[in-house]
N, C-alpha and C positions, 0 to 999 in steps of 0.2 A: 775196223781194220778189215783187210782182203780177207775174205773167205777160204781164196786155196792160198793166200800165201799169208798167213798174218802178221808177219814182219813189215808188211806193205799197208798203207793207207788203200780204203775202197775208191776205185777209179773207175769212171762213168766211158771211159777209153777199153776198159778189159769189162764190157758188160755181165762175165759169168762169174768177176768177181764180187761183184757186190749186188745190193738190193736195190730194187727202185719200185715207189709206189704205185706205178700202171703195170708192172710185173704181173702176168696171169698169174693164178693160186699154183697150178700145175708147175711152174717157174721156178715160182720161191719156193715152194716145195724141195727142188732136184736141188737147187741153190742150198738150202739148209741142209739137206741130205746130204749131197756131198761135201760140203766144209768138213775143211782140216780138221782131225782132234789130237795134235801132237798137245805138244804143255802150251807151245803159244795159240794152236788155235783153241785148244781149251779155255783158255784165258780168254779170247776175242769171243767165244759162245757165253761162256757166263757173263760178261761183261755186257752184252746184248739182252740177255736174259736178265738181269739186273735196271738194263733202263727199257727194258716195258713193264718193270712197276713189279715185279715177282719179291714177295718180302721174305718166302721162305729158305730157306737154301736149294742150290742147283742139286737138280737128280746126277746122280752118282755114276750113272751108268750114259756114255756117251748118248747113245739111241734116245734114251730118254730125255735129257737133256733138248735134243732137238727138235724133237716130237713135241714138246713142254714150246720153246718158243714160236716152233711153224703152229702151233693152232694159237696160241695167243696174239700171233704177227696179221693170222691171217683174221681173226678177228677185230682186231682194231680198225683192217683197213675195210673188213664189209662195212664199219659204222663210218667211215673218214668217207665214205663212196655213196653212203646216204643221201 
């Protein structure tokens, strides 16, 4: 879902809301950062968080939360760039 609106599907039309994998680090960074954390963007981060493989539960506190997926996100893609 949209990042600042997550009532919205992510669209490649509104590039700051969603993610794309040639994205610099620096990018998805501000991207993750700023996303929504009402209840539904909180829902659209755990949800994210949930399908890069995270088995524990989501951190409790928003910041962390995204902190938790910007380093997991951006690890997957240093190996997918291998």
């Amino acid at each position: 879902m949209d990042l600042r609106n997550p009532e919205r599907k992510m669209s490649k039309s509104i590039p700051e809301s969603c993610l794309f994998l040639d994205d610099p680090q620096e990018v998805i960074k501000k991207k993750i950062r700023t996303a929504v954390t009402d209840e539904a963007g909180r829902k659209n981060l755990e949800f994210i968080y949930e399908s890069l493989g995270f088995q524990k539960p989501a951190p409790e506190l928003n910041h962390d939360l995204k902190d938790a997926i910007t380093l997991e996100l951006l690890s997957l893609l240093r190996n997918v760039s291998k």
